[in-house]
C-alpha positions as CSV (number, residue, x, y, z in Angstrom):
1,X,-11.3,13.4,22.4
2,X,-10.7,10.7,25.3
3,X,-12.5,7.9,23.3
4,X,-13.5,6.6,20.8
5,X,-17.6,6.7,20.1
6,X,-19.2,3.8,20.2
7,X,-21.2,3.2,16.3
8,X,-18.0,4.2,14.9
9,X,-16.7,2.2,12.3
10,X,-13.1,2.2,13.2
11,X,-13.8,1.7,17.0
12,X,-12.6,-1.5,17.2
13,X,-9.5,-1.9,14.7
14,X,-8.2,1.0,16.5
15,X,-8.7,-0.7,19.8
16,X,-7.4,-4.2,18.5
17,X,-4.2,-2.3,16.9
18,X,-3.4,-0.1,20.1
19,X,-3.3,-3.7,22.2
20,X,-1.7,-5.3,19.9
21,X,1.4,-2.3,19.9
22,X,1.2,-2.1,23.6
23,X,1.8,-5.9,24.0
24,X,3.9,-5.7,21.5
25,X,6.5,-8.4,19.8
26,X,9.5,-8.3,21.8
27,X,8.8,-9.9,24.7
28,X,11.2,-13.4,25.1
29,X,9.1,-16.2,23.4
30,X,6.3,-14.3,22.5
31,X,7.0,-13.0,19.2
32,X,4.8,-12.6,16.5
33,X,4.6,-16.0,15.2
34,X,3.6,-17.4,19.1
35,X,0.6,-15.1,18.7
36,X,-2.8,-16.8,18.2
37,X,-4.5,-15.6,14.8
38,X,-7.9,-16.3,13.8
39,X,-7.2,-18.6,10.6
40,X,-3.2,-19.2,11.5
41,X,-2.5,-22.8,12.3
42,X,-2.1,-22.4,16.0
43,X,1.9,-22.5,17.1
44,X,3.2,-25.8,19.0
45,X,3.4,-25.7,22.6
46,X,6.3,-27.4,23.9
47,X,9.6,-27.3,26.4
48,X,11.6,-25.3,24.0
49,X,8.5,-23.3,23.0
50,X,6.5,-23.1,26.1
51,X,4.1,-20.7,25.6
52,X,1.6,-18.7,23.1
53,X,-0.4,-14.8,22.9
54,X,-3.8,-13.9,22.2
55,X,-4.8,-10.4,22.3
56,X,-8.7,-9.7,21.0
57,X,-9.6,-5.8,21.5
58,X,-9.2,-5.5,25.4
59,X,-8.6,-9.1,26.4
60,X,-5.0,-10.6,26.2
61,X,-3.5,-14.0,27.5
62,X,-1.1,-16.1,27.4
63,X,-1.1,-19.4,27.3
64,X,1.6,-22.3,28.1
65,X,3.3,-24.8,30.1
66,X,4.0,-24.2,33.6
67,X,7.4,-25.4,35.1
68,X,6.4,-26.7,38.9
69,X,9.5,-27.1,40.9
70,X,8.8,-28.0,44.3
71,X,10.0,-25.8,47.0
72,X,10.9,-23.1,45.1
73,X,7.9,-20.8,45.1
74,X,10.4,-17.8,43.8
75,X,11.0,-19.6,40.5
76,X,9.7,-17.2,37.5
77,X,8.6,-19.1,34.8
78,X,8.2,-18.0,31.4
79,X,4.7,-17.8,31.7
80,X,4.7,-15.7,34.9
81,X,7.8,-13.6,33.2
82,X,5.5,-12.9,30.2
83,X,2.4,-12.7,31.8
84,X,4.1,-9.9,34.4
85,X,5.9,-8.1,31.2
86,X,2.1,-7.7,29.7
87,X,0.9,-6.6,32.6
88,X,3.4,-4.1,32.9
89,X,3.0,-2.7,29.6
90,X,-1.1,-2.1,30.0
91,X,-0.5,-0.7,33.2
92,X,2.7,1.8,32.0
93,X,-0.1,2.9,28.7
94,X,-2.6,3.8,31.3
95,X,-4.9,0.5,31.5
96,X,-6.3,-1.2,34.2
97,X,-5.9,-5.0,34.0
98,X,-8.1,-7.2,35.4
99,X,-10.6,-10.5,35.1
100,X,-6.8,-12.7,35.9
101,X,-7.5,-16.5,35.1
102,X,-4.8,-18.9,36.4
103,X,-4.6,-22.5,35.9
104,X,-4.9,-25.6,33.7
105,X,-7.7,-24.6,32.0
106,X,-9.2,-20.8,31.0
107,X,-12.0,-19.6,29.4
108,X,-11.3,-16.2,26.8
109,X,-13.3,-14.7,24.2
110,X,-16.0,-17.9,23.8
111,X,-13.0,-20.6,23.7
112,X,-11.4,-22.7,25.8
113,X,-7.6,-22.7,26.3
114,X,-5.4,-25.6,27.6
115,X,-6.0,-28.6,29.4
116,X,-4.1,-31.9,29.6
117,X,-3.7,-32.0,25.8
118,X,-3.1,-28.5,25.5
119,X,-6.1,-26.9,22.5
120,X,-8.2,-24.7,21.7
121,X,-12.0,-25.4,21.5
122,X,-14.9,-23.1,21.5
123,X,-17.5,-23.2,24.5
124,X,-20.4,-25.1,24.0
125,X,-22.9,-21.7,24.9
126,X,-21.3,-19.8,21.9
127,X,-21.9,-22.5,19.4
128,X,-25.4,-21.1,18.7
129,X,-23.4,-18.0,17.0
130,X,-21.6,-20.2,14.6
């Protein structure tokens, strides 16, 4: 078998556990306590801890503070260096990655993720679920 079926019941937690392996731990700064867990206190963001994961069956970010130094476009933040290492890894196990979101502010999994004071807020068209 290629897939999993759709209806059955471990469908999911196997798909949420192979992400989670292929992301992985070991990546610099985003070990397992930088990931986002539902009912975790999410970690600190700040210059000595600049960035945070999420990973939610086939979606995975990551989430920080971007270094801009003028001038030097070549400069590889942390973010880009861990976003690049994830990328690599989904694309080494065979997946396709795609739906890229870059900037102050992104939307992932019915939340909100960043902006100037750096949370985490669910979108307003998903409160109806709640």
């Amino acid at each position: 078998m290629s897939a999993l079926v759709m209806g059955f019941s471990w469908s999911v937690s196997l798909a949420q556990m192979t992400l989670e392996d292929i992301i992985g731990d070991e990546i610099s700064g985003l070990t397992e306590e930088r990931t986002l867990v539902h009912g975790v206190p999410i970690p600190t963001v700040s210059e000595e801890e600049p960035m945070v994961k999420t990973s939610y069956i086939d979606d995975a970010a990551i989430v920080g503070l971007e270094e801009v130094l003028p001038g030097n476009a070549d400069h590889q933040s942390p973010v880009k260096k861990g976003s690049s290492a994830i990328k690599d890894r989904l694309r080494a196990a065979g997946f396709d990655v795609h739906k890229e979101q870059l900037g102050e502010l992104i939307v992932l999994l019915g939340m909100s993720l960043g902006g100037p004071k750096m949370r985490v807020v669910p979108i307003e068209e998903k409160y109806w679920l709640l």
